[in-house]
C-alpha positions, 0 to 999 in steps of 0.5 A: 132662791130667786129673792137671794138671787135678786138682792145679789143682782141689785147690791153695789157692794158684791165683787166678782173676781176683785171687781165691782159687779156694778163697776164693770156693767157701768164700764160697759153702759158707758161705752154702749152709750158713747156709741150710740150718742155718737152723730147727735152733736159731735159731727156739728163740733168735729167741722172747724168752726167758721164764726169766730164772734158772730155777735157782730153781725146782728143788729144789737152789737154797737161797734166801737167804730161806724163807718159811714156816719162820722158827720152824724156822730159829730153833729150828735156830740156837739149838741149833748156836749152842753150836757158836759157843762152841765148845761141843757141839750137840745132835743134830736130827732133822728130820721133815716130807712132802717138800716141806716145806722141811726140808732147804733150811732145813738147808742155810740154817742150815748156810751161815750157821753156817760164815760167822759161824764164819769172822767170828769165827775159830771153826772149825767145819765141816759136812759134807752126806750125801745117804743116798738115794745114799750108803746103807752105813756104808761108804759114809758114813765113806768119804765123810766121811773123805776130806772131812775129810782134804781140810780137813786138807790145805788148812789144813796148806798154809795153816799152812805158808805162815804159817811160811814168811812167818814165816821170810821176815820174820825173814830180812827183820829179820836183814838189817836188824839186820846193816845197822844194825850195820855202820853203827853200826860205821862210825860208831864207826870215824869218831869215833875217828878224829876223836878220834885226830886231836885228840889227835896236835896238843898246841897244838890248843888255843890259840886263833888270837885272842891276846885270847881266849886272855888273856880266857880266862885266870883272872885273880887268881893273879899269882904262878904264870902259867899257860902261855897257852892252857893247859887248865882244870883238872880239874873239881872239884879246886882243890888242886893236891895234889889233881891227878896231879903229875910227878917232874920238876914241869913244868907242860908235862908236866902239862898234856899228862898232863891233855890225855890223861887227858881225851882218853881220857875223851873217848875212852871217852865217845865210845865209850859215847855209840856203844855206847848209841846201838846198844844203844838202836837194837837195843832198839828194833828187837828190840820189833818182832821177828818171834818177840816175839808167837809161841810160837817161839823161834828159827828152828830151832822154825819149821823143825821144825813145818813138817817135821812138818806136810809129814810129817802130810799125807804121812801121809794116806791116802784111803779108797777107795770099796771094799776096805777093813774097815769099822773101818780106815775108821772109824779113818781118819775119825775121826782125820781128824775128831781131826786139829785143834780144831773142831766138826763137824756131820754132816748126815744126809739121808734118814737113813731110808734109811740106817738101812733099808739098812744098819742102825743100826750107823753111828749108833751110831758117830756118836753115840758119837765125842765120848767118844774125841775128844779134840781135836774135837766132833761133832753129827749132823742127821739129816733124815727123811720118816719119822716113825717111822724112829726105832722101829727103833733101837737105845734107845741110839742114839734117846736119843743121836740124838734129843735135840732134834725139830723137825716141819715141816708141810706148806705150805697154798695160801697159803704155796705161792702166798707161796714161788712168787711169792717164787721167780718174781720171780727166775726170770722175765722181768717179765710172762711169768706170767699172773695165774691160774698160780700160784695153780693150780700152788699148789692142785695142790700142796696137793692133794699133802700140800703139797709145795713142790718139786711147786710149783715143779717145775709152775711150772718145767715149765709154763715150759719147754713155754710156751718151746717153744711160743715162747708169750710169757706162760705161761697156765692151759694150761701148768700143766695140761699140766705136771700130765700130764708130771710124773705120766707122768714120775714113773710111768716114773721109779717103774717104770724102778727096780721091780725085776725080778720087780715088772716081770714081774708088771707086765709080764703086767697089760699083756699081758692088758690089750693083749689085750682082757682086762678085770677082770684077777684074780689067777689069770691075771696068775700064769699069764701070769708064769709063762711070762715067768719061763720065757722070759728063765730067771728064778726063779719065785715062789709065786702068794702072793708075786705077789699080794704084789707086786700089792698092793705095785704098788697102793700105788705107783699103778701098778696097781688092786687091788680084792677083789671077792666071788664069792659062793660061789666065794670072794673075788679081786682084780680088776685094772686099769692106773692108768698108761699103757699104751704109755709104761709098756710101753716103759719095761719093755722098756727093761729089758735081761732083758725085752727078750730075750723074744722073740714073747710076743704068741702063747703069750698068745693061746694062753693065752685059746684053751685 
């Protein structure tokens, strides 16, 4: 009973009163669902949205307009205008703070450069390098060389399709070539015809009218009648000496002679009349040959080149990330670059990083391919924060590098308040700003050297946490709020990349600050270091070299380092924690080797009972 019972229970084909059993069970789970899903995303989406793009606000939108830097952009234009001429641009180098505009106006310039290359059919390429994420020489020409083999294979592929319509069309003109002859044959074939059927009948020429015949007859030689209906004389001779004359003397012989001498001519003229309406349709028809306005001369031409065009792209080989020597990845990218005529821009930003990670090497390289080019022509910008990346050079390389300079300064309030109200009326429903945010995200901005991106990063922020709130204007409060998240953020985001011995010695300021220690020196953050070296097995650094990353910490305002004098018992470093001390902890822990330490509370107290 209850093996029946079961098999009734798990069918979806038994009806109860007309209805599915499961139908209706399902109607029922799916009612109990909606009401128990009811508050995990729809009370965010109930609230009227307050973003109408927020993609404006972040760092990576280029606007279609930068205010503010007009001067900067121009100064841009005029030096890669060269690259329009098809001539070499001089390299840039770009400096400014963050968040002064220098690497949206780049890439602005950048996209306005390619589309008025394409309106003119210049080539011309540019190619953007983050340096901060790709930081070798390696790296780099890796990267460059595989985008340039990309463009190599898309405008092989786009020269193919050319040829191969090229061939279409010429099969295309040869079809009709070949039809225009077979008429013109036709029509020849018809006339002679004709002409053979007029010629086989010698009475063809007397007129059914006898009147018309005698009318036609030249009156004033009585003497000698002409036959009726007998044709005129040749054209132009009116001796009959002058006219092909035969043995026997019969006018009848004659006359037929004279009908086949002229049913040939007419024959022959048939045929020429043929003959230059052919030639005349053919010359007509070859003006609009397929080949006229190309540099092939024939079909074999066209299928030779894309041979060696298909053999050109199998020929390419991507670079892979790792693995290869560094001057076969050069070889690579540069005649990846040398593959077809055009110029290259190579914007380098952050280039800084680059020339501290891994040196000058790649600069160099850069700056000296036009002399080895033979078919392309390259210009590097190179963008910076810093101002004086440039006194670790090599001579050479500043002098090719730096050939033209162009500062951005950092953004006043003003032009902060300008740029947001710029960005807002695109990235907000009408409404949703009170009067006072941007003013006030523009002031705290200022406060920071003037960064733009720390502008619109409050602004955004300060967006999302009124969106959260299902408040429906953003107000003063937001901002303020959006201040403290983005500080806390940009400390857990400094210490999560701090590197391992850094986050030791941080580790010990807040052991001891937990346990109640005030006024931290040296000394004691050195001990406490110690025996977090030794328990997760790490390498431990003189009492010199923890004080250098104490002061390294300072200067990233992590910590606060103060020399203070004791008199005569010398000078220390008093300490104390300028970040939070839960959050920074936990970001620290989150480190893989310091989570392996294991009850650290005891040895520290053990430390302050001796």
């Amino acid at each position: 009973m209850s093996d029946d019972n079961s098999d009734i229970d798990g069918s979806d084909e038994v009806e109860i009163d007309g209805t599915s059993g499961f139908s209706t069970n399902l109607e029922k789970a799916d009612l109990d669902d909606e009401e128990s899903n009811q508050g995990l995303f729809d009370d965010l989406l109930s609230g009227e949205p307050i973003f109408e793009n927020k993609e404006v606000l972040r760092p990576s939108y280029t606007p279609h307009e930068l205010p503010h830097r007009s001067d900067q952009i121009n100064k841009m234009a005029t030096i890669l205008v060269a690259a329009l001429r098809g001539e070499t641009p001089s390299n840039i180098l770009i400096y400014g703070k963050t968040g002064t505009g220098k690497t949206a106006s780049a890439k602005f310039v950048s996209k306005e450069l390619e589309s008025t290359s394409q309106k003119y059919s210049v080539p011309c390429d540019v190619e953007y390098i983050n340096c901060e994420v790709t930081d070798t020489q390696y790296r780099v020409l890796a990267q460059l060389a595989n985008k340039f083999i990309e463009k190599n294979e898309e405008r092989i592929d786009e020269r193919v399709a050319e040829l191969e319509s090229l061939l279409e069309a010429l099969d295309e003109y040869d079809a009709d070539l070949e039809a225009r002859e077979r008429e013109a044959a036709k029509a020849a074939e018809s006339t002679d015809l004709a002409d053979d059927q007029t010629a086989s009948d010698p009475f063809d020429f007397v007129s059914d009218d006898p009147q018309e015949s005698i009318a036609d007859d030249s009156p004033g030689d009585d003497s000698s009648p002409k036959s009726v209906g007998s044709p005129p004389e040749k054209e132009g001779s009116s001796d009959p000496a002058d006219r092909s004359s035969p043995t026997d003397g019969t006018d009848l012989t004659d006359g037929d002679s004279a009908d086949r001498t002229d049913g040939n001519n007419t024959d022959r003229g048939a045929g020429d009349g043929t003959d230059d309406a052919l030639a005349g349709d053919s010359s007509t028809h070859s003006s609009d040959h397929p080949l006229e306005s190309t540099s092939f001369e024939d079909r074999e031409a066209i299928e030779a080149e894309i041979d060696d065009l298909e053999a050109d792209k199998e020929s390419f080989e991507e670079v892979p990330m790792t693995g290869w020597p560094t001057d076969r990845v050069y070889s690579v990218f540069f005649d990846a670059v040398d593959y077809d005529e055009r110029v290259v821009v190579i914007m380098l930003d952050e280039i800084d990083k680059l020339v501290e990670k891994s040196g000058d090497d790649t600069l160099y390289n850069l700056s000296r391919m036009n002399s080895e080019l033979e078919n392309s022509r390259v210009s590097i910008i190179g963008i910076s924060n810093d101002l004086k990346f440039t006194d670790f050079l090599d001579p050479r390389v500043k002098s090719s590098l730096g050939e033209e300079e162009i500062v951005f300064p950092p953004y006043d309030a003003n032009q902060l308040r300008d740029i947001l109200e710029h960005r807002s009326d695109v990235a907000f429903q009408g409404g949703a700003l009170s009067d006072d945010v941007i003013p006030l995200c523009a002031a705290f901005a200022a406060q920071e050297h003037g960064d733009a991106r720390r502008a619109l990063d409050l602004l955004r922020t300060a967006g999302e946490l009124a969106e959260r709130s299902q408040a429906e204007t953003i107000v003063e409060d937001h901002v303020r709020q959006a201040q403290d998240k983005i500080e806390l953020d940009r400390v857990v985001e400094v210490v999560r990349t701090l590197p391992t011995q850094s986050k030791l010695v941080l580790f010990s300021i807040i052991l001891l600050e937990k346990n109640g220690v005030h006024s931290i020196n040296t000394g004691e953050v050195f001990n406490i270091y110690k025996r977090l070296c030794e328990e997760i097995d790490a390498d431990v650094l003189t009492q010199r070299r923890v004080t250098d990353l104490i002061s390294e910490l300072d200067m990233l305002g992590i910590v606060n380092a103060v020399v203070v004098s004791k008199g005569r018992y010398g000078r220390t470093k008093e300490i104390s924690l300028s970040v939070p001390l839960e959050e920074t902890e936990a970001v620290l822990l989150s480190d893989s080797r310091l989570s392996d330490i294991d009850d650290i509370q005891p040895f520290v107290q053990a430390r302050f009972e001796n």
